[in-house]
C-alpha positions as CSV (number, residue, x, y, z in Angstrom):
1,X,-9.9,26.1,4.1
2,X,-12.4,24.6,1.9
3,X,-14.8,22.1,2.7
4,X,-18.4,20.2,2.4
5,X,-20.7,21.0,4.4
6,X,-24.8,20.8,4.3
7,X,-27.0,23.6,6.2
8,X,-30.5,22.0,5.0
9,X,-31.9,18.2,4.1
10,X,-32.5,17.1,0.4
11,X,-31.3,16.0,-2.1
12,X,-27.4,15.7,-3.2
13,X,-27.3,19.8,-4.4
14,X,-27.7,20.8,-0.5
15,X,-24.1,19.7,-0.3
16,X,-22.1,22.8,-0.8
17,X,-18.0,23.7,-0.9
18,X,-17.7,26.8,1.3
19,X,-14.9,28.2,2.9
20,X,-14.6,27.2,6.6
21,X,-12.2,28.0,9.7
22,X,-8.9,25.5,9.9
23,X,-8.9,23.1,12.7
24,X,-5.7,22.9,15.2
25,X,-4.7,19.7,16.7
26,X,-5.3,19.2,20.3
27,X,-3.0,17.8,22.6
28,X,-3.9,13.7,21.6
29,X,-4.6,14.6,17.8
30,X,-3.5,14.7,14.8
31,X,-3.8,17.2,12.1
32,X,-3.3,15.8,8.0
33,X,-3.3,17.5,4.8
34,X,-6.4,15.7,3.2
35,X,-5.2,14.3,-0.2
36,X,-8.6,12.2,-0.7
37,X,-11.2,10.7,1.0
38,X,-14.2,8.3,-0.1
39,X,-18.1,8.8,0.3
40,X,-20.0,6.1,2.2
41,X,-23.7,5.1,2.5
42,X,-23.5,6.5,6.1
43,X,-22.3,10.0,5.0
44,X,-26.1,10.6,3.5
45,X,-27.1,12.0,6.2
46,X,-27.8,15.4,4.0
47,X,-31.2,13.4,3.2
48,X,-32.2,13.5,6.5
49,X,-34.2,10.1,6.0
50,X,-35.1,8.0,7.7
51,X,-36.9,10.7,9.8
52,X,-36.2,9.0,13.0
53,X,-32.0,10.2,12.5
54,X,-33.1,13.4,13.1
55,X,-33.6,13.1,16.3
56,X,-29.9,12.6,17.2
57,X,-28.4,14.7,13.6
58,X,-31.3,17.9,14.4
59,X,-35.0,17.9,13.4
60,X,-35.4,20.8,11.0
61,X,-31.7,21.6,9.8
62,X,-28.5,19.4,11.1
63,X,-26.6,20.0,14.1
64,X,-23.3,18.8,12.7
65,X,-22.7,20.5,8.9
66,X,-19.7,18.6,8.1
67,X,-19.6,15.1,5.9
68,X,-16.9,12.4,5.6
69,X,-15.2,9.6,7.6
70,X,-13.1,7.9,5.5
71,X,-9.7,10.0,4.9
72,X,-6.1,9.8,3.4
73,X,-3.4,12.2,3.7
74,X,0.0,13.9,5.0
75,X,0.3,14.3,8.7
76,X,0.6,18.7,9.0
77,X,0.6,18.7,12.5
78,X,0.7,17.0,16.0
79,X,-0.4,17.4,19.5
80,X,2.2,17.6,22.5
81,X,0.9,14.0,23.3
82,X,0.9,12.5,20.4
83,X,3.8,9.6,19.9
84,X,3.0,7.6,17.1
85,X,3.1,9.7,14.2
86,X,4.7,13.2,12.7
87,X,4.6,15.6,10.1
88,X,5.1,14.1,6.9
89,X,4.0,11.0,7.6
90,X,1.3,9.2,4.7
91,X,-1.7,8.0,6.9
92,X,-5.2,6.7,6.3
93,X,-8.4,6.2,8.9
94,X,-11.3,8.0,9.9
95,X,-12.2,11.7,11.4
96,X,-15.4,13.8,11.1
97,X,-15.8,15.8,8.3
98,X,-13.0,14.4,5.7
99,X,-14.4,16.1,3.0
100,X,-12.3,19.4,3.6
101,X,-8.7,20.1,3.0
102,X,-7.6,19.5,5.9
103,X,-8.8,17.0,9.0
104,X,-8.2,16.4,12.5
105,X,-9.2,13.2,15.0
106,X,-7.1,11.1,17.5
107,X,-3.8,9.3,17.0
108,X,-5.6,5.9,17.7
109,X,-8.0,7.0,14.2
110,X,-4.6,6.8,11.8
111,X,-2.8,4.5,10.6
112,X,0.5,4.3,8.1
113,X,-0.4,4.0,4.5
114,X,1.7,1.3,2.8
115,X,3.7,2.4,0.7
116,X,2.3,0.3,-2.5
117,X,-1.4,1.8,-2.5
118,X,-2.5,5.4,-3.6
119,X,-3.8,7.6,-1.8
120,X,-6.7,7.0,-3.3
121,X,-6.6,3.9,-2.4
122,X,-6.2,4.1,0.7
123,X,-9.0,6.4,1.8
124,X,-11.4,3.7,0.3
125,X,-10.7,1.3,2.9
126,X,-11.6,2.3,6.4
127,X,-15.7,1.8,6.9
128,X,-16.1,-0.6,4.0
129,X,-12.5,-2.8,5.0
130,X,-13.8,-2.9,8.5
131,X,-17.0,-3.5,7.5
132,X,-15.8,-6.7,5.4
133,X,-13.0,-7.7,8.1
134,X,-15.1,-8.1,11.2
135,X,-18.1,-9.3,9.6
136,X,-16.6,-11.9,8.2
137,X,-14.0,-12.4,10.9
138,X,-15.9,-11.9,14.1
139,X,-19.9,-12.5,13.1
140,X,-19.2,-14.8,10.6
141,X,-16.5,-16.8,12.0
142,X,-15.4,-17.8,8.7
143,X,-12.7,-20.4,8.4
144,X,-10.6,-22.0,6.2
145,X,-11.8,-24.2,3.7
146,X,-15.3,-23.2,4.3
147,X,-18.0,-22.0,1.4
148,X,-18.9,-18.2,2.1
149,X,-21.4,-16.5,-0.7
150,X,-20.9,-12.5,-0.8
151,X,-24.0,-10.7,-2.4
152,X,-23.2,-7.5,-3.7
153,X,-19.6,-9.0,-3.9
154,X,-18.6,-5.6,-6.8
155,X,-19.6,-2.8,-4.3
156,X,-17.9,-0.9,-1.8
157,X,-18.1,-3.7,0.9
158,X,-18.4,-6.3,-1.2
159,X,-14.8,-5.8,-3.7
160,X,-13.1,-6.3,-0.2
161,X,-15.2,-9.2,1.4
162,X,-13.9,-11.0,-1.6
163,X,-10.2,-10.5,-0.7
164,X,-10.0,-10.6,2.6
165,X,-12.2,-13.9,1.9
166,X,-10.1,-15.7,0.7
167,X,-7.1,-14.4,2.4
168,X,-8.5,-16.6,4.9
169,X,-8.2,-19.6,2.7
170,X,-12.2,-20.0,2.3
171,X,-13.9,-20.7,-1.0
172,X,-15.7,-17.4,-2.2
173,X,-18.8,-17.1,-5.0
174,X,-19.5,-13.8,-5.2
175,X,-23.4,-12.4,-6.8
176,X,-22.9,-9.5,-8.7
177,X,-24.4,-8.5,-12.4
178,X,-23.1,-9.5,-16.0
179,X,-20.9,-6.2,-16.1
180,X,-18.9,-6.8,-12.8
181,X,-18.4,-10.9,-13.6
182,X,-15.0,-10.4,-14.8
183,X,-14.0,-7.9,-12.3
184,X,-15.1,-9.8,-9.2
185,X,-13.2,-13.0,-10.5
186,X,-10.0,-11.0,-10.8
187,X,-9.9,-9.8,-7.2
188,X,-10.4,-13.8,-6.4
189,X,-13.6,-15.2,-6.4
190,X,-13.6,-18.8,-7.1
191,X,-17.2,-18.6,-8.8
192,X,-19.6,-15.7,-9.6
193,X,-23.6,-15.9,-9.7
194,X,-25.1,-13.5,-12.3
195,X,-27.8,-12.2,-10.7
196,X,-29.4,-11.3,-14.0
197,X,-29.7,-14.4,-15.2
198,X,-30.1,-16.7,-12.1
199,X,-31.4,-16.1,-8.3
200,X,-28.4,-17.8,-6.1
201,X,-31.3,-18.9,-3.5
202,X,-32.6,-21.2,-5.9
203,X,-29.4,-23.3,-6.4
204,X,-28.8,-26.2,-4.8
205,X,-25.3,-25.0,-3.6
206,X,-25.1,-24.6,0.0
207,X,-22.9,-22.4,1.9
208,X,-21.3,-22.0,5.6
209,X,-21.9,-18.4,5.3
210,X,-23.8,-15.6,3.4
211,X,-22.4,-12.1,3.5
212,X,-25.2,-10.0,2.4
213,X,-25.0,-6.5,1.3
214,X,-27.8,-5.9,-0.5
215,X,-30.5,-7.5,2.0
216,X,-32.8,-8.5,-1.7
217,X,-33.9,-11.9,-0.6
218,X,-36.3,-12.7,2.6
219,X,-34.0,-14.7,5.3
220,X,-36.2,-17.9,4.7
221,X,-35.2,-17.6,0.9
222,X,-31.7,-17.4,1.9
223,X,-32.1,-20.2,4.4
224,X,-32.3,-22.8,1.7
225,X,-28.6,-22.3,0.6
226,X,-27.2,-22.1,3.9
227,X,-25.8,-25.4,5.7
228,X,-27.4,-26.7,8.6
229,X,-25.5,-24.8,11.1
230,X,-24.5,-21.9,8.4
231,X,-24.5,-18.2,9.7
232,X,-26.2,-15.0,8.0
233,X,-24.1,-11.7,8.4
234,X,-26.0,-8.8,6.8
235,X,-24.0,-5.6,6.7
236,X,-26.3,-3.6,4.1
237,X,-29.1,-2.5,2.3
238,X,-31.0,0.1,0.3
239,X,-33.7,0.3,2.6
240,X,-33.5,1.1,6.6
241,X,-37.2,-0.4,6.7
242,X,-35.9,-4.1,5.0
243,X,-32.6,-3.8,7.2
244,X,-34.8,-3.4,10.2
245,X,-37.2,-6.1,9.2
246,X,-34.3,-9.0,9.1
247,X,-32.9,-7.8,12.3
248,X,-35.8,-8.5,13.9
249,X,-36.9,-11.9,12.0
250,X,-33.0,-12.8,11.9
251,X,-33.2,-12.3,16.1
252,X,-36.4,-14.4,16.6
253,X,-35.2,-17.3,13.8
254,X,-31.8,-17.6,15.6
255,X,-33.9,-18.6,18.4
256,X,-35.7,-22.0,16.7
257,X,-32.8,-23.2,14.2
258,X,-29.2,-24.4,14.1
259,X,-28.7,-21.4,11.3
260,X,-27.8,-17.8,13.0
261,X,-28.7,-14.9,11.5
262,X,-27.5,-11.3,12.8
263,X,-27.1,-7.8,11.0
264,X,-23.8,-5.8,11.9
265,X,-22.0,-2.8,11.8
266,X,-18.3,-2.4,12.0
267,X,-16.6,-0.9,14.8
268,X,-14.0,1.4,14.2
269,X,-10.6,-0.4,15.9
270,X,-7.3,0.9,15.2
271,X,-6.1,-2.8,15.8
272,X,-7.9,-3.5,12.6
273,X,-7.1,-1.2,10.3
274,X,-3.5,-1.9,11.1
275,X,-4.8,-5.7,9.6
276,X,-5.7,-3.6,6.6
277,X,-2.6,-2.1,6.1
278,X,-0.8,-5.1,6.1
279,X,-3.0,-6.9,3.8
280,X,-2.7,-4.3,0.9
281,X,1.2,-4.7,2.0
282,X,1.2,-8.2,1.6
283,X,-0.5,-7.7,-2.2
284,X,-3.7,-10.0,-1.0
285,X,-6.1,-6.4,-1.0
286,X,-6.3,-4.1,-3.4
287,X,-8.7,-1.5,-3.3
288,X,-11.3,-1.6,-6.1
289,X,-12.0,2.5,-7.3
290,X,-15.2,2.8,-9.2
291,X,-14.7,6.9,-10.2
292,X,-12.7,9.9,-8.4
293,X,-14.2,13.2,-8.3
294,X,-12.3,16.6,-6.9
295,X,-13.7,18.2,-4.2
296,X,-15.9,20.7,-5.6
297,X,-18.0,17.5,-7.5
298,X,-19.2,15.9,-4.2
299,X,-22.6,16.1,-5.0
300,X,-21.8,14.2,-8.0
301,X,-20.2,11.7,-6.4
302,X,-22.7,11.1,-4.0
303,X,-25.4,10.7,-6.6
304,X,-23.0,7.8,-8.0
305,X,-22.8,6.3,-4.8
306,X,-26.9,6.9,-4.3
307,X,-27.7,5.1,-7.6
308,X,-26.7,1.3,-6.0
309,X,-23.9,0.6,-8.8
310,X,-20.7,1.6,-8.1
311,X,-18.3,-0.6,-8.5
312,X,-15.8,-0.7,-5.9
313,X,-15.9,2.8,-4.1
314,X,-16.4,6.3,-5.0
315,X,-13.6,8.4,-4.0
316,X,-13.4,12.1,-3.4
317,X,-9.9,13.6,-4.4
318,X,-7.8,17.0,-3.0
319,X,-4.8,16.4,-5.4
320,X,-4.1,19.3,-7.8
321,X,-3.0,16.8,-10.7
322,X,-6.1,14.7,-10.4
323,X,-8.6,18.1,-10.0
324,X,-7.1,19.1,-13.1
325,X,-7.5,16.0,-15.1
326,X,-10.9,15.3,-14.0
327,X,-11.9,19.3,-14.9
328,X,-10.1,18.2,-18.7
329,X,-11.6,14.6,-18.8
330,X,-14.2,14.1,-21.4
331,X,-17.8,12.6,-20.6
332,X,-19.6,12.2,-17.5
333,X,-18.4,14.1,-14.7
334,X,-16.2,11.6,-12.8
335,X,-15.8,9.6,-15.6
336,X,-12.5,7.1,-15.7
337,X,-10.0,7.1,-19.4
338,X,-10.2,2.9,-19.4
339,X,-10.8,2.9,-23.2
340,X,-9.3,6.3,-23.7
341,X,-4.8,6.3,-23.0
342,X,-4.0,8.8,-25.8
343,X,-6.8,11.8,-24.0
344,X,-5.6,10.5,-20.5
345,X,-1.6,11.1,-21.4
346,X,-2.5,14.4,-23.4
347,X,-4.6,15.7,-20.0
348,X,-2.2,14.3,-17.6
349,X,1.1,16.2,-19.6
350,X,-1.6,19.3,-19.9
351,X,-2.1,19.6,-16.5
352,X,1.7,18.9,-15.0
353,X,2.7,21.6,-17.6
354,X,0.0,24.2,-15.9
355,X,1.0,23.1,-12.7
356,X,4.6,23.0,-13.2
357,X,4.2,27.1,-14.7
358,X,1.8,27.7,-11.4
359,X,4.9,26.7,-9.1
360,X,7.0,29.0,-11.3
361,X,4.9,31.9,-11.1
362,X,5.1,31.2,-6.8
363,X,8.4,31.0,-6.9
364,X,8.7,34.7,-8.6
């Protein structure tokens, strides 16, 4: 089967498609057809930075060669103990190394994909959903009625903090640039801060909590806009050094005020992505897609995801109609047809014709 892999550290062209052995489901697995799966801050690990990962990822060249977590698809195969799911069913979780054709991990990393969401979609949600779900949920203790602020509110984490926000009744502003304004209101923001134009720490708007994915304000800066027994959740950043740094002053502030202050990352619980599921069910989350990419263009779609402005996330595809569309698209590779319908319906009948005469020729 094809997959990514990575055999050295550097920069995105270290990630290669090569052709790998199949995996076979053991006995409490689960083996799915991989229709998509999305790229994450966490799959960088082809940089090899910060050094310190090496030491449990390999020091000179990495242990593991696979990438991906975050996976959609059919269910091929099962193991003699598995009970919840079998072949054919539409699933979505997390495995090691989704970025291949085909995937294996436990029954208890799956769940069902509603029927109303893409597959696409649905391999977008796993880290960054959970990510959004318990910080708000569990660190952030977020009620209804109260005031949360969600910087970074268009990214990966950020498009789904919003939603599942205010499917808890609470009263979202999401900071995000001019560009994303429009967007980040439509998934349900009650009020956006352009950060291009004004620094949300300076307001005099206070809020019961801060969901920060960015990490590009010092904690005493954010302080000022958080209510006298607010909380702090920070869930991202572009650098491990500034991430590190709030821990630490987050742990020893905690200490001396009424605020709390804690940095967190999601646990993967099957419980929770079942939440998930029902969510996008019930309509009240919908996965925000910033570009697609087939297979053999990971390396472009993690230099999307490295440059910081993604909207929504960047999902990897394994679907032969969407390979071929994205090979016919015009523009940047990955780029999306929002201004273009009469190229996207000449490329979409284009490719179902070549695929349709591909089947033919099979079938012969």
């Amino acid at each position: 089967m094809k997959a990514i892999v990575y055999h050295n550290y550097g920069p995105p062209d270290v990630v290669k498609l090569e052709d790998i052995e199949k995996p076979t489901a053991a006995d409490d697995e689960v083996l799915i057809k991989v229709r998509a799966a999305s790229v994450n801050p966490v799959d960088r690990l082809y940089r090899g930075r910060p050094y310190l990962v090496r030491i449990k990822i390999g020091l000179s060249k990495p242990k593991d060669t696979r990438l991906g977590r975050d996976v959609s698809g059919v269910v091929e195969a099962v193991g003699t103990n598995v009970t919840q799911f079998k072949p054919g069913d539409e699933v979505f979780g997390t495995c090691s190394g989704a970025l291949a054709e085909y995937a294996c991990a436990s029954e208890s990393a799956f769940v069902m994909k509603p029927d109303n969401v893409t597959f696409e979609q649905a391999a977008s949600v796993p880290i960054a959903g959970l990510t959004a779900l318990q910080g708000l949920r569990d660190k952030g203790q977020l009620r209804p009625g109260q005031k949360v602020l969600i910087n970074g509110a268009a990214g990966g984490v950020g498009t789904f903090a919003v939603q599942i926000a205010k499917s808890f009744g609470a009263d979202v502003t999401g900071v995000c640039s001019t560009g994303n304004v429009d967007m980040v209101r439509s998934i349900g923001a009650d009020a956006t801060i352009d950060y291009t134009r004004e620094d949300f720490t300076k307001r005099t708007e206070r809020y019961d909590l801060i969901f920060d994915c960015i990490s590009n304000h010092s904690l005493s800066e954010c302080r000022r806009v958080l209510n006298p027994n607010g909380k702090f959740v920070i869930v991202g950043g572009k650098k491990v050094r500034t991430l590190l740094s709030h821990a630490l002053k987050g742990l020893v502030l905690s200490r001396f005020v009424s605020q709390s202050f804690v940095i967190f990352v999601a646990r993967l619980r099957n419980e929770d992505l079942t939440i998930l599921s029902d969510l996008m069910q019930a309509g009240k989350v919908t996965p925000v897609i910033d570009r697609t990419y087939p297979l053999s263009e990971a390396p472009e779609a993690f230099r999307r995801l490295e440059t910081g402005h993604a909207r929504g996330k960047v999902v990897i595809t394994l679907d032969r109609a969407a390979e071929r569309l994205e090979r016919r698209r015009p523009g940047a590779p990955g780029a999306r047809w929002e201004n273009e319908p009469s190229l996207r319906e000449r490329a979409t009948a284009d490719a179902e014709q070549e695929i349709g005469i591909e089947e033919e020729r099979e079938l012969r």
